[in-house]
SEBADREN-755660 format. One record per atom (N, C-alpha, C): y, z negated, x; residue in one letter; atom name. Coordinates in Angstrom, 2 decimals. Atoms other than C-alpha are relative to their C-alpha. Layout:
N
NODE        yy        zz        xx   r    a
NODE         Y         Z         X   a   CA
...
REM end
This chain:
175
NODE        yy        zz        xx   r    a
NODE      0.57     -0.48     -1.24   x    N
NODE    118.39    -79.14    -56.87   x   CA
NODE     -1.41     -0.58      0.20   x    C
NODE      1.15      0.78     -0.07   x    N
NODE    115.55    -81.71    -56.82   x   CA
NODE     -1.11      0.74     -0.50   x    C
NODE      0.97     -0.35      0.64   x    N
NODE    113.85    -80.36    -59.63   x   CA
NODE     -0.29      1.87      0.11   x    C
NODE      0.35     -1.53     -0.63   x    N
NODE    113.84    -76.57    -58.20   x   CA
NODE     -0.70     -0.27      1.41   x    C
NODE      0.68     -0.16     -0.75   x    N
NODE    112.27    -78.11    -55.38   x   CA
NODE     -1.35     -0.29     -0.51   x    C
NODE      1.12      0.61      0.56   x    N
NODE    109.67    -79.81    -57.11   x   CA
NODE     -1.35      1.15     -0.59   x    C
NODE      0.35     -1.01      0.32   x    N
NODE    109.23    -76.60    -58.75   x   CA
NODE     -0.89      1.08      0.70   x    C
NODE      0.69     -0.42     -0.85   x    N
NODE    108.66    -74.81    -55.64   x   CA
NODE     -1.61     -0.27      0.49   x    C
NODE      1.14      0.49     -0.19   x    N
NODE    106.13    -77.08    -54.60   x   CA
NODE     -1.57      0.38     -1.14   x    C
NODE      0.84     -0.03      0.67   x    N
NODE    104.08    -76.92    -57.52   x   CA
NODE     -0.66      1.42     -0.08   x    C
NODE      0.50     -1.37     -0.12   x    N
NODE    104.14    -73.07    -57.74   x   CA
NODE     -0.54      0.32      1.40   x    C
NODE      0.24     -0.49     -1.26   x    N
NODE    103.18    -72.91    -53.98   x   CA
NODE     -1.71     -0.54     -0.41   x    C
NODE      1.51      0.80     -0.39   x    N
NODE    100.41    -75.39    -54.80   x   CA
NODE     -1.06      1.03     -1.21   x    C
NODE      0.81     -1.04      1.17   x    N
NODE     99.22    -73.08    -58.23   x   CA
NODE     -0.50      1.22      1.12   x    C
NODE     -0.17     -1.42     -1.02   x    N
NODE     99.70    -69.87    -55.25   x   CA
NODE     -1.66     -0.53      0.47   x    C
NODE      1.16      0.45     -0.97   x    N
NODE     96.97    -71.95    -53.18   x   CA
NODE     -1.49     -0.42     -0.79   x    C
NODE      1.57      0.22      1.27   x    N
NODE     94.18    -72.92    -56.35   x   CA
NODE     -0.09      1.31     -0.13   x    C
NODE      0.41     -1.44      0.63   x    N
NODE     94.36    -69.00    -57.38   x   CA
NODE     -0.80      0.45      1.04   x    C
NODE      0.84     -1.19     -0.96   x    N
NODE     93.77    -67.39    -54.08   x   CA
NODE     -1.41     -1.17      0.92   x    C
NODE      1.51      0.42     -0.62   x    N
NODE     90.72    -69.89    -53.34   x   CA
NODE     -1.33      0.35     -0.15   x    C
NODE      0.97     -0.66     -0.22   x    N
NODE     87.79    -68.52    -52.34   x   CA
NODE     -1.34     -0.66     -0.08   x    C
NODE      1.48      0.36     -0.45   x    N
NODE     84.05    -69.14    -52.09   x   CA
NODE     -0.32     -0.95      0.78   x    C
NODE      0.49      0.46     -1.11   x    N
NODE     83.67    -69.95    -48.84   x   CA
NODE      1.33     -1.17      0.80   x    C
NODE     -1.08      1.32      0.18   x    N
NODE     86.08    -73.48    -49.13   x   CA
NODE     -0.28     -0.72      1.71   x    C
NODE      0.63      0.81     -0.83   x    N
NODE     84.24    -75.02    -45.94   x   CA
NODE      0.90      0.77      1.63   x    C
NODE     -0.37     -0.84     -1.32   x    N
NODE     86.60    -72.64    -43.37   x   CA
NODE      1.43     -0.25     -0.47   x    C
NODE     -1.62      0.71      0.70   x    N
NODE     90.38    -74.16    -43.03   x   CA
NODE      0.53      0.44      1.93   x    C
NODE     -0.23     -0.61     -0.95   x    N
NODE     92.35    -73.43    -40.13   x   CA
NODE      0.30     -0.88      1.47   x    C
NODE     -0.13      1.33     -0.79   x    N
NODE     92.20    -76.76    -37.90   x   CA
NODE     -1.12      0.41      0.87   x    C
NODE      0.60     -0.57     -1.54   x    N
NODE     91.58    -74.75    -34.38   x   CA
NODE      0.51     -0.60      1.02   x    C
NODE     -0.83     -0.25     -1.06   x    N
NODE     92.43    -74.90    -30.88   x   CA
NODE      1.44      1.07     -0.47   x    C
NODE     -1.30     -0.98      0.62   x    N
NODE     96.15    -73.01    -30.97   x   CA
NODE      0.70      0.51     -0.86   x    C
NODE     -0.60     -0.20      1.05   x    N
NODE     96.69    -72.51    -34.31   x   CA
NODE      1.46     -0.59     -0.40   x    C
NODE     -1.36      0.51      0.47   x    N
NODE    100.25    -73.00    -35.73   x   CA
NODE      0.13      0.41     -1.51   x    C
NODE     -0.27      0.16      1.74   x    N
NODE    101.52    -73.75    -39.12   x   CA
NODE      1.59     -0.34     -0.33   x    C
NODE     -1.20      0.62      0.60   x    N
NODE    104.73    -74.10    -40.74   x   CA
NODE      0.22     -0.27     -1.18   x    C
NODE      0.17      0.58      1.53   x    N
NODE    105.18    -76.31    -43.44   x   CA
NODE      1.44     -0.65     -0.62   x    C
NODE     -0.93     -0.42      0.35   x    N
NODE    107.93    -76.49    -45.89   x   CA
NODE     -0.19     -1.92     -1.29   x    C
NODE      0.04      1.17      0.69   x    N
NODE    108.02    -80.47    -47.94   x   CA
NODE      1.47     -1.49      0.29   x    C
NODE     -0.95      0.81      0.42   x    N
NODE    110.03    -83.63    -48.85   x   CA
NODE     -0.43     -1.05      0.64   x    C
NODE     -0.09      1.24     -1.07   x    N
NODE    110.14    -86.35    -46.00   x   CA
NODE      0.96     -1.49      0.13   x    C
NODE     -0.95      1.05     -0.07   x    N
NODE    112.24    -89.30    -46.94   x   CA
NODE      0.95      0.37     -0.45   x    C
NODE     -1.27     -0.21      0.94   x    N
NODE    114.18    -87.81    -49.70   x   CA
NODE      0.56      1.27      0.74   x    C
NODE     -0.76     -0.87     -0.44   x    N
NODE    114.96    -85.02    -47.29   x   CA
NODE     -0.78      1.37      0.05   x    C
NODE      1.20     -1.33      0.14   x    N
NODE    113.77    -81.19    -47.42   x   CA
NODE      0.09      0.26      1.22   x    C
NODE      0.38      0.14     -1.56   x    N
NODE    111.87    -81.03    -44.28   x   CA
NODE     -0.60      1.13      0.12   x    C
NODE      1.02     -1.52     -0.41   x    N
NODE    110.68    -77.46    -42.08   x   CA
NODE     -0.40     -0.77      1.17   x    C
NODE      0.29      0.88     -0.96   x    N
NODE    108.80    -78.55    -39.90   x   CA
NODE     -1.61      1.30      0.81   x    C
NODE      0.76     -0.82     -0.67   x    N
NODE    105.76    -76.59    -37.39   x   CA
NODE     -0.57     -1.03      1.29   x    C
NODE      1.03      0.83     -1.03   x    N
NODE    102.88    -77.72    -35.52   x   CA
NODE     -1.09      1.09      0.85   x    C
NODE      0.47     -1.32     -1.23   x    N
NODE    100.94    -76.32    -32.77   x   CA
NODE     -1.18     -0.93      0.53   x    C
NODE      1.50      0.27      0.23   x    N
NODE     96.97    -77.00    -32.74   x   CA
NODE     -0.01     -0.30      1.62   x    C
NODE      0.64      0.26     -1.32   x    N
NODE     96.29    -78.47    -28.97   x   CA
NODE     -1.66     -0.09      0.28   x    C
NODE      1.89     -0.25     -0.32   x    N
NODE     92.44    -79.10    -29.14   x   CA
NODE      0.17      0.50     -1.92   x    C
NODE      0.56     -0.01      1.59   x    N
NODE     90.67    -78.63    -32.68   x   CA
NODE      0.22     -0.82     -0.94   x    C
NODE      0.26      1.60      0.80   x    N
NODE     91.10    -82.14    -33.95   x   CA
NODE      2.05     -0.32      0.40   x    C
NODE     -1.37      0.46     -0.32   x    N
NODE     95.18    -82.61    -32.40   x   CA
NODE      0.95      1.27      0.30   x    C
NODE     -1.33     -0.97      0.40   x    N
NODE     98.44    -81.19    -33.44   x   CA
NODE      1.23     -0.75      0.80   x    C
NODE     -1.07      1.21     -0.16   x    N
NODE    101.75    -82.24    -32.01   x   CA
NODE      1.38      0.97     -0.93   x    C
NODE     -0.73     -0.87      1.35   x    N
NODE    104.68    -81.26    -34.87   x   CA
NODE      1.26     -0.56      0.58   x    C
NODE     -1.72      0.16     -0.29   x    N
NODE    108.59    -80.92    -34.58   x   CA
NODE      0.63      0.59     -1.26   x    C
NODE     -0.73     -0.35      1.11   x    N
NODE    110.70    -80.88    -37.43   x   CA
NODE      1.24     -0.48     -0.69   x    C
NODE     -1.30      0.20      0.33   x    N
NODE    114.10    -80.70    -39.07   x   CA
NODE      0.68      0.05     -1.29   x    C
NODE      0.22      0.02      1.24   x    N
NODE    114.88    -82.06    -42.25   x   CA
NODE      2.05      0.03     -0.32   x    C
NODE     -1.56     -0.18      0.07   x    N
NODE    118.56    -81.82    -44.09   x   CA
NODE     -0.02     -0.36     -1.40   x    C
NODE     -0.20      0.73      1.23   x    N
NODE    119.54    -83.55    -47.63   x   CA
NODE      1.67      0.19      0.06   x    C
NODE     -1.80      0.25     -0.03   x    N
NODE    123.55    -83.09    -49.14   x   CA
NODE     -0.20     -0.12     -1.72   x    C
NODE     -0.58      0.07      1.63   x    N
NODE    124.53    -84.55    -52.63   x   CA
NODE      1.17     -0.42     -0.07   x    C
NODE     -1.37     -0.02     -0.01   x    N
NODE    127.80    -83.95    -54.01   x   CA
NODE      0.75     -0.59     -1.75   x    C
NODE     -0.47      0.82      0.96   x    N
NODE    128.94    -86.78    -56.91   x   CA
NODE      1.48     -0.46      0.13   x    C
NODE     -1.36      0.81     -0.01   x    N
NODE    131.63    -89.26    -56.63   x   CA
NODE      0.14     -0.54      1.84   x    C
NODE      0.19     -0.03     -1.11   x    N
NODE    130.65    -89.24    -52.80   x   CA
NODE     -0.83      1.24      0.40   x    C
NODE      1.30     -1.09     -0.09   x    N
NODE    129.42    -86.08    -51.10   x   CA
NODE     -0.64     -0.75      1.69   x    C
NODE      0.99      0.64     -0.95   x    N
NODE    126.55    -86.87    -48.61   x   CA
NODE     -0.74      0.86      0.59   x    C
NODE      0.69     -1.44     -0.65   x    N
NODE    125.30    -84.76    -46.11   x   CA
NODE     -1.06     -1.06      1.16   x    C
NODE      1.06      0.12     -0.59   x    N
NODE    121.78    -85.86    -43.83   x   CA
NODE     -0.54      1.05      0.56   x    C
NODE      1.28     -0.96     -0.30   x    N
NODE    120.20    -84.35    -41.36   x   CA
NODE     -1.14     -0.74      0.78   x    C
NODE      0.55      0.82     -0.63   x    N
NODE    117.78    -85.60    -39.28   x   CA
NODE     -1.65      1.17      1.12   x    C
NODE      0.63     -1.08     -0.59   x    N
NODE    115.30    -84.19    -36.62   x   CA
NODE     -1.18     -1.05      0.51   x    C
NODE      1.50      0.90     -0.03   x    N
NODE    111.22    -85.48    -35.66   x   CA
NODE     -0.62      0.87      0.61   x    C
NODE      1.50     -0.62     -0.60   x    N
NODE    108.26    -85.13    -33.46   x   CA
NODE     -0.45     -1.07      0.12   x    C
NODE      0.89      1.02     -0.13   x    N
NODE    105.13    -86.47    -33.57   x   CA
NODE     -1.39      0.75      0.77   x    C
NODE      1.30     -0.44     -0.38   x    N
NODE    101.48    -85.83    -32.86   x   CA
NODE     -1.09     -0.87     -1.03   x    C
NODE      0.84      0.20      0.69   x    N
NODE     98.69    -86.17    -34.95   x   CA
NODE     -1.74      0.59     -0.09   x    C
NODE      1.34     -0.36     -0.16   x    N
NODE     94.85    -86.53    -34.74   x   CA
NODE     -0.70     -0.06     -1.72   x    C
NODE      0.93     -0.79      1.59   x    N
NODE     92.78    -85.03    -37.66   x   CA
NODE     -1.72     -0.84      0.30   x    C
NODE      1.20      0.62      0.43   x    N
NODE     89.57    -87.42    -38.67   x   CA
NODE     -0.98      0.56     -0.08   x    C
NODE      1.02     -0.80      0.54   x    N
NODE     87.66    -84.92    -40.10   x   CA
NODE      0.68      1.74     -0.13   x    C
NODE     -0.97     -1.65      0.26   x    N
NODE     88.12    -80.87    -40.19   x   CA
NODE     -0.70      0.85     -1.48   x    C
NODE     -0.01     -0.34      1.32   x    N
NODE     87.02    -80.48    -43.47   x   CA
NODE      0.95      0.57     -0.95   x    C
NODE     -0.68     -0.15      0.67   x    N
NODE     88.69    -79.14    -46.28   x   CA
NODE      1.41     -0.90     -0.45   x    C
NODE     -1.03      1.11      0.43   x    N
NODE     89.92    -82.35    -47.09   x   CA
NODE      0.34     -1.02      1.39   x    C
NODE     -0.18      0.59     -1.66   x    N
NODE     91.22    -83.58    -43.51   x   CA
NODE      0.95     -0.74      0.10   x    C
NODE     -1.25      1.43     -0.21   x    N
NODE     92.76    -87.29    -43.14   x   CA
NODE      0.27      0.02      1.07   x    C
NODE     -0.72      0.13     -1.53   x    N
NODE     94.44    -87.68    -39.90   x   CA
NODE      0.75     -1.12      0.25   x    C
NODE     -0.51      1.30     -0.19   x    N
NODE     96.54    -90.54    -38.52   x   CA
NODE      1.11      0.79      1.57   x    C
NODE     -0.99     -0.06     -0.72   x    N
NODE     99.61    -90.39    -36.13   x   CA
NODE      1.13     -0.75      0.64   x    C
NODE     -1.61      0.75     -0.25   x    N
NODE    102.84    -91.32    -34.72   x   CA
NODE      1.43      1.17      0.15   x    C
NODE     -1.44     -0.55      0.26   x    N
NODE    106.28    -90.07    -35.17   x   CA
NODE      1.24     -0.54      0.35   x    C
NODE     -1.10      0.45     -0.37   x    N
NODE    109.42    -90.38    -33.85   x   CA
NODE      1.25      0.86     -0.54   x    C
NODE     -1.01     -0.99      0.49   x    N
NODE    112.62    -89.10    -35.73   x   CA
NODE      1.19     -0.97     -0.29   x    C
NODE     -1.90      0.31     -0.15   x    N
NODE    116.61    -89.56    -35.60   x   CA
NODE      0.56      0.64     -1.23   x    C
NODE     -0.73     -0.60      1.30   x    N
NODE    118.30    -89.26    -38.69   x   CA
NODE      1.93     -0.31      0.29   x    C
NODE     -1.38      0.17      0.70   x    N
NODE    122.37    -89.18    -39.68   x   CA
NODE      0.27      0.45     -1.30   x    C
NODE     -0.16      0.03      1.42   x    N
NODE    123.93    -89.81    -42.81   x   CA
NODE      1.48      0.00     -0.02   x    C
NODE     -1.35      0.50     -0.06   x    N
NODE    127.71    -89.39    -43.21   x   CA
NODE      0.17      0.43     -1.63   x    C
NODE     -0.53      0.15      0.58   x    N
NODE    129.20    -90.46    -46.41   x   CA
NODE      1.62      0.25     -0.06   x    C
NODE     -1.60     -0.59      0.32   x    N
NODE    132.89    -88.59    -47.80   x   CA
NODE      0.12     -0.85     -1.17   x    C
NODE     -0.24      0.93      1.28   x    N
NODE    133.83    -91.27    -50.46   x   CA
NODE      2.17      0.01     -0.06   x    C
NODE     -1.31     -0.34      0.35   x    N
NODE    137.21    -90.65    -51.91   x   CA
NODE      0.81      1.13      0.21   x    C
NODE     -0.30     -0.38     -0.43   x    N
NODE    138.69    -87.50    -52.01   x   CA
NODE      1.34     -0.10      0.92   x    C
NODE     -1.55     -0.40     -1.53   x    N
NODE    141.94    -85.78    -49.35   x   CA
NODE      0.59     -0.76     -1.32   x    C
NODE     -0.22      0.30     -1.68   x    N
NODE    144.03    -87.10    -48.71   x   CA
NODE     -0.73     -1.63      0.42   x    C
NODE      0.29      1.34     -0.24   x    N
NODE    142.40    -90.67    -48.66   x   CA
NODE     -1.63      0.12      0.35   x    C
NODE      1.80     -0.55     -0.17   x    N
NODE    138.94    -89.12    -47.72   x   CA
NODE     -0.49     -1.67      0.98   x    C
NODE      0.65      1.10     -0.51   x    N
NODE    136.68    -92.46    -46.38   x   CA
NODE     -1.09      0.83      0.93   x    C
NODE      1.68     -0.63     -0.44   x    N
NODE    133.45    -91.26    -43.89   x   CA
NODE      0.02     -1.40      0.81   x    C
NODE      0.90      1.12     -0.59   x    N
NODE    131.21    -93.66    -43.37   x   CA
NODE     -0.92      1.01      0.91   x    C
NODE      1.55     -0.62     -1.25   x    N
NODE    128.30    -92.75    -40.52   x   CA
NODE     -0.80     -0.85      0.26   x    C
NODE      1.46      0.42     -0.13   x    N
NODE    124.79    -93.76    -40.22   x   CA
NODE     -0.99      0.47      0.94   x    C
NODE      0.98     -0.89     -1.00   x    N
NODE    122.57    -93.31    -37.51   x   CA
NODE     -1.11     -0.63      0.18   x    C
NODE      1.05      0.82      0.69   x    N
NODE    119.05    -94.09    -37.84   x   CA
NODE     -1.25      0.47      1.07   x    C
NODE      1.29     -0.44     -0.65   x    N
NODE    116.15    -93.95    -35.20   x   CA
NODE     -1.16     -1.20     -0.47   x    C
NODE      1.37      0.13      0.63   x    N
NODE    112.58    -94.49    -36.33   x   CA
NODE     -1.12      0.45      0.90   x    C
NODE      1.08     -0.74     -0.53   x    N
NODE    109.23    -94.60    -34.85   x   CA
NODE     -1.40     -1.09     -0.79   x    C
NODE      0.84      0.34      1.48   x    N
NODE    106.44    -94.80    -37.29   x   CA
NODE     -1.56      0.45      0.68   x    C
NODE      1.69     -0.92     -0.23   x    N
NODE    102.16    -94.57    -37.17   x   CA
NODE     -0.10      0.62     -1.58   x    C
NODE     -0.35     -0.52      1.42   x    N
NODE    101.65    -92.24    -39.95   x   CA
NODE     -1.84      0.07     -0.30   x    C
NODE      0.96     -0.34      0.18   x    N
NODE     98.53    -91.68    -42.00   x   CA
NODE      0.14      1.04     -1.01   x    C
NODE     -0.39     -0.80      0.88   x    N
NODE     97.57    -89.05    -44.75   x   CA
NODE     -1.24      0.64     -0.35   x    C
NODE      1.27     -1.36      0.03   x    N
NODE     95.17    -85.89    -45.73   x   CA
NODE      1.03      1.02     -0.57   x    C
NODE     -0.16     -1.26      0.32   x    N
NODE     95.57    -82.46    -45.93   x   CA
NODE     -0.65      0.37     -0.56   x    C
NODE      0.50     -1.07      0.55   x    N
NODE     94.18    -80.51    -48.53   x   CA
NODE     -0.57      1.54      0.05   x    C
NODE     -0.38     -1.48      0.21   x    N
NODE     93.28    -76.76    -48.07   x   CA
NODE     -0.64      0.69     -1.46   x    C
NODE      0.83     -0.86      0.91   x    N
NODE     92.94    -74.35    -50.92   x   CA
NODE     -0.34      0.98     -0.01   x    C
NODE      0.29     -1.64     -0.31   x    N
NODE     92.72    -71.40    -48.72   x   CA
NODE     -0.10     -0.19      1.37   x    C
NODE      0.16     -0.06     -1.42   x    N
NODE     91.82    -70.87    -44.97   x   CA
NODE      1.50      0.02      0.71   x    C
NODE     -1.37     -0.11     -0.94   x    N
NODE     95.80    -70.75    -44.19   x   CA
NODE      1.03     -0.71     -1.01   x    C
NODE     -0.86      0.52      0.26   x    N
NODE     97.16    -72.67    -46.95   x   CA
NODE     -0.54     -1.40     -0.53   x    C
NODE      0.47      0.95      0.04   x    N
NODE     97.32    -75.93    -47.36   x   CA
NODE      1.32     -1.47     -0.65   x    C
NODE     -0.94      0.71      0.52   x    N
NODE     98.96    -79.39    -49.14   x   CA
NODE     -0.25     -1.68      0.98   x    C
NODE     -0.01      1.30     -0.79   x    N
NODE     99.39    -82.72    -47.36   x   CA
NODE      0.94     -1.05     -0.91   x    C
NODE     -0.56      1.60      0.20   x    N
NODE    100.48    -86.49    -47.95   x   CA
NODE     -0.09     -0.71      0.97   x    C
NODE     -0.28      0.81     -1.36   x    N
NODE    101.63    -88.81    -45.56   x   CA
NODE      0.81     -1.62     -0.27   x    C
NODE     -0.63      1.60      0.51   x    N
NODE    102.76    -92.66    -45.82   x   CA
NODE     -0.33     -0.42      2.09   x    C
NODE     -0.25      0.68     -1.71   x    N
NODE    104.29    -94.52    -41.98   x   CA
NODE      0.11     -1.20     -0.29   x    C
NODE     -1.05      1.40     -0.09   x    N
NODE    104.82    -97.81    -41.43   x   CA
NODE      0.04      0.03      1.44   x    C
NODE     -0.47      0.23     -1.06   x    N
NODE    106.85    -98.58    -38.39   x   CA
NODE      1.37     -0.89      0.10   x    C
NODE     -1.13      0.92     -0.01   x    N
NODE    110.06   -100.24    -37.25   x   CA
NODE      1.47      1.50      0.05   x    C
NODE     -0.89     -1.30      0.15   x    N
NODE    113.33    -98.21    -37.94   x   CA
NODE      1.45     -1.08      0.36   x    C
NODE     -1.20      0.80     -0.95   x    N
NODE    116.95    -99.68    -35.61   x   CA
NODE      0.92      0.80     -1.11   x    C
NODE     -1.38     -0.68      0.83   x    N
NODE    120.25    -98.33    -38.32   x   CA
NODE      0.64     -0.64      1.11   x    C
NODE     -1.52      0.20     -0.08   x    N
NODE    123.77    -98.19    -36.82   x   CA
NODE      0.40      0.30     -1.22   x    C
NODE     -1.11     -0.76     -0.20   x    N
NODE    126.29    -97.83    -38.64   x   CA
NODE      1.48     -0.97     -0.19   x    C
NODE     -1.08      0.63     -0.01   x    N
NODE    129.05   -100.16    -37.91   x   CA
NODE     -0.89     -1.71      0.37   x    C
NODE      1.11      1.12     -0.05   x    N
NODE    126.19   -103.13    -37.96   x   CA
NODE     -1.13      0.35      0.58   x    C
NODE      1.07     -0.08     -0.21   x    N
NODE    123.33   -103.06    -36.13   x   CA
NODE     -1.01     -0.66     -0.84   x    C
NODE      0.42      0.52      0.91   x    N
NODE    120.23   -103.33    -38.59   x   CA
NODE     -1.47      0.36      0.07   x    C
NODE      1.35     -0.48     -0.17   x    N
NODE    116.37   -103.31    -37.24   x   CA
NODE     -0.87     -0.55     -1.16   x    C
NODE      1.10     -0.20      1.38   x    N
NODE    113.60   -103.17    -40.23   x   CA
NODE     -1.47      0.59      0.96   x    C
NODE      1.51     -0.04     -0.01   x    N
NODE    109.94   -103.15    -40.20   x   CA
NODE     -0.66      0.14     -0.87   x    C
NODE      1.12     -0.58      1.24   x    N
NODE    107.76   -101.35    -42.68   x   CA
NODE     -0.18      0.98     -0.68   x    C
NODE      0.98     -0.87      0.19   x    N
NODE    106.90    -98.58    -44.68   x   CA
NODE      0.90      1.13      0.34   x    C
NODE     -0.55     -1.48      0.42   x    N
NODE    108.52    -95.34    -43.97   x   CA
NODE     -0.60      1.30      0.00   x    C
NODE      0.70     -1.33     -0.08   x    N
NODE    107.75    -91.66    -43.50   x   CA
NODE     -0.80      0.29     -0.63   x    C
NODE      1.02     -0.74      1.14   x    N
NODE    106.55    -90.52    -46.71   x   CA
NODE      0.47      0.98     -0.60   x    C
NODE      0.21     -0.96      0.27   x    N
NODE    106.06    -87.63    -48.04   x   CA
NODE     -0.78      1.51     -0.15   x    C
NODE      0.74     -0.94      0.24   x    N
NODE    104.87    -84.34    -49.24   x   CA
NODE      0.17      1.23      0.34   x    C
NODE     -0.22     -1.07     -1.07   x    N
NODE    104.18    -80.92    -47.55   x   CA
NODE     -0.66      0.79     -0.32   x    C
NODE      0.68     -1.14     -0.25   x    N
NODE    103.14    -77.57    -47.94   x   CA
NODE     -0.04      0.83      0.65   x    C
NODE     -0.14     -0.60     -1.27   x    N
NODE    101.69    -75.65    -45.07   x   CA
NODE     -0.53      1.24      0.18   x    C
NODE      0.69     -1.33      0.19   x    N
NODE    101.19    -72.11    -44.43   x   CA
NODE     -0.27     -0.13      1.58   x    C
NODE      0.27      0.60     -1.68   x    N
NODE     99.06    -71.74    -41.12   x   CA
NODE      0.45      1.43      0.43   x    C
NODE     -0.16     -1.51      0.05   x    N
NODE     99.58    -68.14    -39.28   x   CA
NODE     -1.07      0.26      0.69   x    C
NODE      1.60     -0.63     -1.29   x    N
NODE     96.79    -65.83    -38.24   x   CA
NODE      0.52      0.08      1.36   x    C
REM end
């Protein structure tokens, strides 16, 4: 599954070098614009959509979901909003942020009848940094790295401090 996403990605990102144009210097970081972008957030495949408030600030909501099925099947989902100010509106546009997102993780370890579930519940609030790429006036690739503090339940309380919310994203904007 991994490597059909990976796949995706790459062919989305080939999609976005072909149809680039001339006139590189026009990207879609407006007032009102919205985008929905389709990438891998902490191991999890994240949809996620943002909604342009001035020219320079976005605020994004998104809902990511992960299940692997071994000698334990594992199902994640997890849900996020943040807001994020854009540095520069260039092509190549770093930005900086904050994020707040709630994850769960329940672990099935052993099958019926002796089935085990563990549960994990995980809130996070992270400053994020990054850049966006565009290779077309509506499409576009991003990177992102957080550090923040992140509280786990799950049976133990377990607060942490440092890097999370990374990952990679490809965003289609809409006219």
């Amino acid at each position: 599954m991994r490597k059909k996403i990976i796949k995706f990605f790459l062919l989305a990102i080939l999609v976005g070098l072909t149809t680039t144009g001339t006139a590189m210097a026009e990207n879609s970081l407006k007032s009102g614009a919205t985008a929905l972008s389709f990438g891998i957030v902490d191991s999890d495949i994240e949809v996620s959509g943002r909604l342009f408030v001035s020219n320079d600030l976005a605020v994004l909501a998104g809902v990511g979901l992960a299940h692997s099925d071994n000698d334990e099947s594992t199902t994640d989902y997890s849900l996020s909003a943040g807001i994020r100010k854009y540095l520069a509106k260039s092509d190549l546009a770093p930005f900086v942020g904050g994020v707040v997102s709630y994850s769960r993780d329940e672990v099935v370890a052993g099958g019926p009848p002796a089935a085990r579930v563990e549960s994990e519940k995980t809130f996070e609030l992270a400053g994020v940094f990054g850049a966006e790429y565009f290779f077309a006036k509506q499409v576009s690739a991003e990177a992102q790295i957080g550090f923040g503090i992140s509280d786990v339940k799950n049976g133990a309380d377990e607060t942490t401090i440092g890097t999370f919310r990374s990952g990679v994203t490809v965003n289609f904007y809409l006219p």
